[in-house]
C-alpha positions in Angstrom: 0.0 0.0 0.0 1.4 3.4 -0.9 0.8 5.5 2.2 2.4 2.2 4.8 5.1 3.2 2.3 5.4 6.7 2.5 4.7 6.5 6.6 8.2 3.8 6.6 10.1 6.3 4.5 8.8 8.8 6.8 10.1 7.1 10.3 13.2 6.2 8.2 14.1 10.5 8.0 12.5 11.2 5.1 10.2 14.6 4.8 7.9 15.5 2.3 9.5 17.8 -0.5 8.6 20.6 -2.5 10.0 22.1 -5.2 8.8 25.5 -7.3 11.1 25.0 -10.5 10.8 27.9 -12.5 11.8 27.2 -16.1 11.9 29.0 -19.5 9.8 28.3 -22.0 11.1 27.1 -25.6 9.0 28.6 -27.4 9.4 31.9 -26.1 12.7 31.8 -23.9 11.5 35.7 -22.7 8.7 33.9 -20.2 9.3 32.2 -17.5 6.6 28.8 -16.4 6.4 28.0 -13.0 6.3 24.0 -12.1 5.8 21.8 -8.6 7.4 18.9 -7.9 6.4 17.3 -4.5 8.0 13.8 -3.2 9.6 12.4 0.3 13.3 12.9 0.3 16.0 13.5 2.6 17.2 16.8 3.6 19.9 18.2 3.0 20.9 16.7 -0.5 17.3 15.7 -1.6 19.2 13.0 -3.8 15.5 12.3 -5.3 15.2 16.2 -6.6 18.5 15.9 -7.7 17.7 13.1 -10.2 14.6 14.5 -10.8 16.3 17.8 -12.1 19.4 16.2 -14.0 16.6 14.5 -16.1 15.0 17.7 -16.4 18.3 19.2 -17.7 19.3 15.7 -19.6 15.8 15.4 -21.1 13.1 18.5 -21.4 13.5 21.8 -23.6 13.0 24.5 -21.5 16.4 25.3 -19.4 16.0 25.9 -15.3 15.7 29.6 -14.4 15.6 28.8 -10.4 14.2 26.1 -7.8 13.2 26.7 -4.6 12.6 24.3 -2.4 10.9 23.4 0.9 10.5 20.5 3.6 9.3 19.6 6.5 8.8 16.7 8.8 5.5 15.3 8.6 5.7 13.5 11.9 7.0 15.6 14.3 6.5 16.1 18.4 3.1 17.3 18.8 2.0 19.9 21.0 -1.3 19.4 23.0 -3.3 21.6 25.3 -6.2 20.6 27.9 -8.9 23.5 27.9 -10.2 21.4 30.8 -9.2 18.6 32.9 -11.9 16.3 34.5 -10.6 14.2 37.6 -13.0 10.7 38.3 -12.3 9.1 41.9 
């Protein structure tokens, strides 16, 4: 199943991923297309954007004008607050 998966990968250190790849476009190399690329990789290398982007480079037209890219640990310490506590004896 794809989400026992993506919870192992998850306990294993990976995060979830996001990338905003903003690339130019062949046909008119003057305008610049915006593209997301979401997956669970580790930081800081994010080995699995890397590949991701040297097929980009290796295989697609329009040549990489920047990436940005953002992660964070789905599971993560939680923070919980009682509004009220109810004692039974």
């Amino acid at each position: 199943m794809q989400s026992d998966r993506a919870f192992r990968r998850q306990l294993e250190g990976y995060r979830l991923a996001t990338a905003e790849i903003l690339y130019h476009m062949p046909d008119h190399p003057g305008l610049l297309q915006s593209f997301v690329w979401q997956d669970y990789d580790i930081a800081p290398k994010y080995p699995a954007l890397s590949r991701f982007l040297a097929f980009w480079m290796r295989e697609l037209e329009g040549p990489i004008h920047s990436v940005r890219v953002a992660g964070r640990k789905v599971i993560s310490a939680a923070e919980i607050e009682a509004g009220t506590l109810f004692s039974l004896n």
